[in-house]
Structure formats: C-alpha cells, structure tokens
N, C-alpha and C positions, 0 to 999 in steps of 0.2 A: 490584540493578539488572538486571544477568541474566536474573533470575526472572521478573520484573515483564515483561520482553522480549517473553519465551518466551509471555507472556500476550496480546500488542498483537497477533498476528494470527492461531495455531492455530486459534481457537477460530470465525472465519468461513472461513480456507480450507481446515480439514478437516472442512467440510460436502460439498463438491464433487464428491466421491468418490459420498456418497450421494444424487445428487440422484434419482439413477433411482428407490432406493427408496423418497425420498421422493415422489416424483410419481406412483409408483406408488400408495403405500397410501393418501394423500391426494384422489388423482385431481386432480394441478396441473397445468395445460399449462405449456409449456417459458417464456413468458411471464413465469407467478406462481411459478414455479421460482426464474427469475432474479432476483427480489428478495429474494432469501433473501441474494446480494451487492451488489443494489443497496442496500439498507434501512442494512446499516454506513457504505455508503459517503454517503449524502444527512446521516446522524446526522455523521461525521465532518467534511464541510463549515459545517454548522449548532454543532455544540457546540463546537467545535473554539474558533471565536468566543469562547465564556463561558468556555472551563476555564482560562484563565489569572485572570480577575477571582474565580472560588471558590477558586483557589489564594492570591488577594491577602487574600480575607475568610478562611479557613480555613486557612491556612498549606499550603506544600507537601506534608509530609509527609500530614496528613490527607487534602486531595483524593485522592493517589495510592491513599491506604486505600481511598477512597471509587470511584475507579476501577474499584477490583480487584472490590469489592463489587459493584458493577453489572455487571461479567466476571461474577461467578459466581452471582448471582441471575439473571441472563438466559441463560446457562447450561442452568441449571434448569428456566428457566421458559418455552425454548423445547423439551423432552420431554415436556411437559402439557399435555393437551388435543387438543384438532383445530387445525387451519389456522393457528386465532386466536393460539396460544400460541408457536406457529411465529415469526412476524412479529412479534409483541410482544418474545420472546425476543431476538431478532437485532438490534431495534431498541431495546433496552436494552444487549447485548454490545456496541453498534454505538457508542453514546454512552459506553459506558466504556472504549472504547479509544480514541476521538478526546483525552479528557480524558488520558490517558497516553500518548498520543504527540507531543501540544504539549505536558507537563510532565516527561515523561523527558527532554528535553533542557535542560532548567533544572537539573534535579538533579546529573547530570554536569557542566554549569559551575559548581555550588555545588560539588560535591565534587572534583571533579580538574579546577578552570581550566588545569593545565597539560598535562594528557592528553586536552584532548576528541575531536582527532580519532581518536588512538587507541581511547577508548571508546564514541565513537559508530561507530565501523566493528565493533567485537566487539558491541554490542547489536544492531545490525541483522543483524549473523551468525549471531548465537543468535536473532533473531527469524525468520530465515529457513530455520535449519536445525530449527527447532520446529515451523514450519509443514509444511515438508517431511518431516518427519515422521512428524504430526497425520493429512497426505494419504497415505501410504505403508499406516499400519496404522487407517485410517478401515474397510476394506472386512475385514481380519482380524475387529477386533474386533465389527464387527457379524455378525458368524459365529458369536460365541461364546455367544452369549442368545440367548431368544426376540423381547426388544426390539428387536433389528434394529440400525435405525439411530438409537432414542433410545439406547440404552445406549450405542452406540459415541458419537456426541456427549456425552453426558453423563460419560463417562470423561474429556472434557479439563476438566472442575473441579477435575482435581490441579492444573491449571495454577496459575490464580488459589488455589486454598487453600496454597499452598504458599509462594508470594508473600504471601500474608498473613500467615503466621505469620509468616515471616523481615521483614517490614516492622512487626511490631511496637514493637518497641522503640523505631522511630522515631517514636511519636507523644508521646511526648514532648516534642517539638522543634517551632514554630512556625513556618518559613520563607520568607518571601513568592516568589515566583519572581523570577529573573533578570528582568531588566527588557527585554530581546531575543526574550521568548518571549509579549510581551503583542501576539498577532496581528489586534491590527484589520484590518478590512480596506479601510481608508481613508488615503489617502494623498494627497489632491488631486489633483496634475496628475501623479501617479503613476500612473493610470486613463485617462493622456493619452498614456501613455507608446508608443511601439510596442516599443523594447525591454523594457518589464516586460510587453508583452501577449507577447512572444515566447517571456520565461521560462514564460509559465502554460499559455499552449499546447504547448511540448514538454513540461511535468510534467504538462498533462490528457492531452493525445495518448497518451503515456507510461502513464498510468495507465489510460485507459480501455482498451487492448490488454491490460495487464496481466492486468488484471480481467474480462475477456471471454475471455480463458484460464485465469483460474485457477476461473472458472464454469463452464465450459463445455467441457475439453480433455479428461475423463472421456466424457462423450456424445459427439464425436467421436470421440472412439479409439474406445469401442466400438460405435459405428456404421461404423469403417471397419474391423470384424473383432476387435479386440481382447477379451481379459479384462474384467469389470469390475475384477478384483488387479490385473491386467499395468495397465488404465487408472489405478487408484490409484497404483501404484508410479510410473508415469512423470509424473503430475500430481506428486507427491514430488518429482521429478526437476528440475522445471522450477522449482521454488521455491529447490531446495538450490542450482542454477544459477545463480537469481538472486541468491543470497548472492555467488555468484565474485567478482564485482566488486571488492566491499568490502572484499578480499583486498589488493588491486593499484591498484584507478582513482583509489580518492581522493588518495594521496600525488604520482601521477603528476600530475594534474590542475594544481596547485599551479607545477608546473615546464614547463610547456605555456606555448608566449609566445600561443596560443590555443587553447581547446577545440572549433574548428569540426569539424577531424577524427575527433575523439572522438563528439560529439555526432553526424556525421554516419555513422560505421561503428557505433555504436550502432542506431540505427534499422534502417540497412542491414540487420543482423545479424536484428532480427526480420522487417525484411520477408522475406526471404530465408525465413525458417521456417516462416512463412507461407504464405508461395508452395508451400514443399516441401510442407507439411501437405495441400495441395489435389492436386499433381501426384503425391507419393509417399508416400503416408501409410505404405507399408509402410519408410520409414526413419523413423519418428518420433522413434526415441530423439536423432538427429542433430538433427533439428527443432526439440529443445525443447529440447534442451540450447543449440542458436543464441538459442531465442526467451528461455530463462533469461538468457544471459548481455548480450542487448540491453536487455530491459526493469527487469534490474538496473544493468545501465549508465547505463540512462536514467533513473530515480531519483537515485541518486549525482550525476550529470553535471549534472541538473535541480537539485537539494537544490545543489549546488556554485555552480549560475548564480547562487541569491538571495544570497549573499554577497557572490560578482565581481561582477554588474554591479550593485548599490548602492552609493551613494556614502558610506552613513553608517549607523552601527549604527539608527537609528530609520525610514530607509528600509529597510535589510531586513526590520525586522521589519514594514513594511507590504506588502511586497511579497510578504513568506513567506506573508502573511496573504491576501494576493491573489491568489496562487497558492493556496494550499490552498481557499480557497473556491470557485474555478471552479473548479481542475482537477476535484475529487472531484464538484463538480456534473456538472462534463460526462462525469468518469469512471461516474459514477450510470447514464447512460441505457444505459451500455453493455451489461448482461446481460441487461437486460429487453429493450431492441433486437434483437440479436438471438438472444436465445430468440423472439422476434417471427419473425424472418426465418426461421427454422429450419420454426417453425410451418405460415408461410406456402407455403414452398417444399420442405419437405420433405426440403430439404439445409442444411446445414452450409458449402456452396464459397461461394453470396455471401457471405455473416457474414465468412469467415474473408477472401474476397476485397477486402470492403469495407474491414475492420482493414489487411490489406495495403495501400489505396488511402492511409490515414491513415497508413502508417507511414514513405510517401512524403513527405506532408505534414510530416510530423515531422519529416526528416533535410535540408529545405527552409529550416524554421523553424531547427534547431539548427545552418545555416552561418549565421544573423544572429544567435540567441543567444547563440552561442560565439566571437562577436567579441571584442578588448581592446576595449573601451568600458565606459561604466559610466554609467547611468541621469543625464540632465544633461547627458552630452556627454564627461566624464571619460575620457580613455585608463587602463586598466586596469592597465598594466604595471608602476605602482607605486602604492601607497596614498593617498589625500589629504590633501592637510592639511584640519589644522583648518577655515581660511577658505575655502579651496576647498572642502570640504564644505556648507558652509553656502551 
C-alpha cells in the first residue's frame, strides 16, 4: 500500500524542478509549461468519476494493477518524442493516479477497517515524503546524463515498477470496492447545499494554491536569486512540510467541539507565506515551510469536512465526489493562469499576490465550513441516527 503511495504524486511533482529545462529545449512559454500540472490535475477530476465503476467490473485488486500500469507507461511515454509525448505522457500518469487515489482508500477499509485513520495518515506521509523527494534530487539527477531532464524523469518508473511487482500476488483476488468510494458526483439538493459548496471551495481554494506552488516555486526562487538545486531542495521542502500535518491534525481534529480555528489558521499560515514570498524572498526557507504546513493542513481539515459535515455514509460519498470534481477543476486553471500572468507581467508578485487574495477567501469560507453542523441542518457534535439521517 506504501508503495502504491509513493507512486500517487512523485511522478507529477518531480517535474517542477525541471520546468526551466524543459521550456528551454522545448521552447514552451510559461503558459504550456503549466500544463504539464494542469493536465493531471483536469485527468484527476474526470477519471476520478469511472475508477470506482472499473474497480466494480474488474475487481479491486486489478484496477490498482492497471493504475500503476498507466503510472508507468506514461512515465515512459512522456521522455519520447517532442512536445506531443510530453502532454500525452502527463495525461496518461494523470489518469492513473486519479484511479488510485479514489481506490487506495477502499483497500485500506478492505484491509485494516480498524486502523484507517492510522493508515490513511502514514500513506499520505510516504506520499508526500516521495514527492519531496522526487523534487529534492529532480535537478542532481538530470546532471548526471546527457538526457537532461528525460532521464531524470524517467528515473521515477522505480516508483510504479516496484509497486508492481510487490502488488502481484494480489491479482488473484477479485474485490469490488467499498461502497463509500463510489464518487458520483450527484447528490440532488446536495448541489443546493451552501454548506457542501463551502467544503468544495476550501478543498479547490486549497488546492489550486497548492498547485500553483508546487509548479511554479522552482521559477520564483530562481528568479528571485536562487540555485536551480537550492530551488529543487526547497520545492522538496515544501512537500515534506506538507506531510507535517498528517503527523498531528487529523486526531486532533476529531476532539475540536469545531474546526473553524483550525481551518482558519490553516489559510492564515499560507497567506502569510505568501505575503512573505513577495516582501522577502531572501527568507524563503521560513516561507515555505508556513506555505507546507497550511496547504497540508488544508487538505487534511478539507478531506476531514466531507465526513463531518455529512449526514450519512452515501451523502459523503456524494459530496467527496463533489468536491473532487470542482475542486481539481478549479484547481486545473491554476498553473496555466498564472504561468499566464507571469508571461504577461514579467513578475511572479501578482500570481503569488492573487493566490494570497484566495487564500483570504479560503480562511473566510473555512469559519462556515468548520462549523458543528452537518449538510440538512444536523448539529454535528454527535453522530445521527438512523431516522435522523434519512
């Protein structure tokens, strides 16, 4: 399961590193740059949808095979060729992590129903210290070939083949998913809701910063002076950051009579980094270590709302589903935007200024997300029954 992890996001955030030299030897403007994060991220809203119904037709364990397989053929098959193989690459990696990251949480409630939070806090840990990484020795290893920045990409296919071998054994085994992970994104007057628009806006808010840093925090640093290493290590930095969290927030979360404060010194934390990034770029390390540990905050805190404020295991799973489908849409516009803005201006202060204006917006939205209530009208503070659910 680990493994499998370590696979769900390396393989697009340790591109980041090398965008320079890809836009270099390509000749991308900062634009067509940024789809190289936007393109997982549009795959991950759209698939995200099917991969529990091929988990139903093909059991568990296979899809997950078949995940990995698309990780590591697109892998491949974004160090071949010109532009085209680029984009096609990222938008095949893009679709087989969306598929394993709605079905790794099915597996974990097949396998340990009584440790999930434990093991969904240590997957997303090894997923974030993979990533961090991934971004750390991105800019070593494309030092060490002629290939530049294909070899160094192509080097994370240990990910995904190593995960294959050890998920062998499992196809044996036919297992339909949990029935909690089937994320339509239809829910009636769920769509009506302003508290389920509240959860989806602080997880897109949430994410589209995230991902507007984790594209783009390489080309600022080294436009405000830095290494392009010093810039890998500390884009590194900011991922392993955002693992902190997962350490500490999710248990406390649980015993909070609300998570308004939480949700709202989350944001706080990246605006704040933000701010810094524009006013004093020469403390960055402080910067991103704020922006890691707000935008992993705000994941967790966000991931935590779809369960509180639903009133029933089959409204969460619409809601999860309603959230993942905006957020990552609205998360989508983000790198392309502004690598746009960058373009246009020449700076990096609106882009990073703008994300700061949303990060206001965010910590806004998470004092009514982070209310006791719960989707219907429900106070929060204790579970519902049955009839009450209904």
């Amino acid at each position: 399961m680990l493994c499998i992890a370590m696979a769900l996001r390396a393989p697009v955030t340790g591109v980041a590193p090398l965008i320079g030299m890809i836009r270099e030897q390509l000749g991308l403007s900062s634009t067509a740059a940024g789809m190289l994060i936007t393109l997982p991220l549009l795959a991950f809203a759209v698939v995200s949808l099917f991969a529990a119904g091929l988990a139903r037709r093909f059991g568990l364990e296979r899809a997950l095979f078949g995940a990995l397989l698309l990780i590591a053929f697109g892998i491949v098959a974004r160090t071949q060729g010109a532009a085209w193989g680029l984009y096609a690459g990222t938008a095949i990696i893009g679709s087989g992590i969306a598929i394993g990251n709605v079905l790794l949480p099915s597996l974990v409630k097949r396998d340990f129903p009584q440790r999930v939070a434990g093991l969904t806090s240590a997957y997303v840990l090894t997923m974030s210290v993979a990533a961090g990484v991934a971004s750390a020795i991105a800019i070593p290893l494309a030092g060490l070939s002629a290939g530049g920045w294909r070899f160094s990409t192509l080097c994370l296919l240990a990910l995904p083949v190593v995960s294959l071998l050890l998920w062998l054994p499992q196809l044996s085994h036919h297992t339909a998913p949990a029935s909690t992970t089937t994320h339509a994104p239809h829910g009636g007057r769920l769509w009506r809701s302003p508290l389920a628009w509240q959860v989806t806006l602080y997880l897109g808010i949430n994410s589209f910063v995230f991902y507007v840093a984790v594209s783009w925090l390489p080309a600022i640093l080294q436009d405000a002076g830095y290494s392009a290493e010093r810039a890998g290590s500390l884009h590194g930095l900011l991922q392993l950051m955002s693992a902190g969290p997962a350490l500490f927030l999710a248990p406390v979360v649980s015993r909070l009579k609300d998570q308004r404060g939480a949700a709202f010194c989350s944001a706080a934390s990246s605006f704040v980094a933000l701010a810094g990034l524009i006013a004093v770029p020469a403390w960055a390390t402080l910067w991103i270590v704020l922006l890691g540990l707000g935008t992993g905050g705000g994941i967790i805190l966000g991931l935590a709302f779809v369960g509180l404020r639903a009133s029933h295991a089959q409204q969460a799973a619409a809601l999860s589903g309603m959230a993942q489908c905006v957020g990552y849409l609205f998360a989508a516009t983000g790198p392309a935007l502004m690598g746009a803005l960058h373009d246009r201006l020449n700076s990096w202060s609106v882009a990073l200024g703008a994300c700061a204006a949303l990060c206001v917006a965010m910590a806004i939205t998470g004092l009514y997300a982070g209310r006791a209530m719960q989707i219907g009208g429900f106070r929060a503070h204790a579970a519902p029954t049955a009839t009450a659910a209904q």
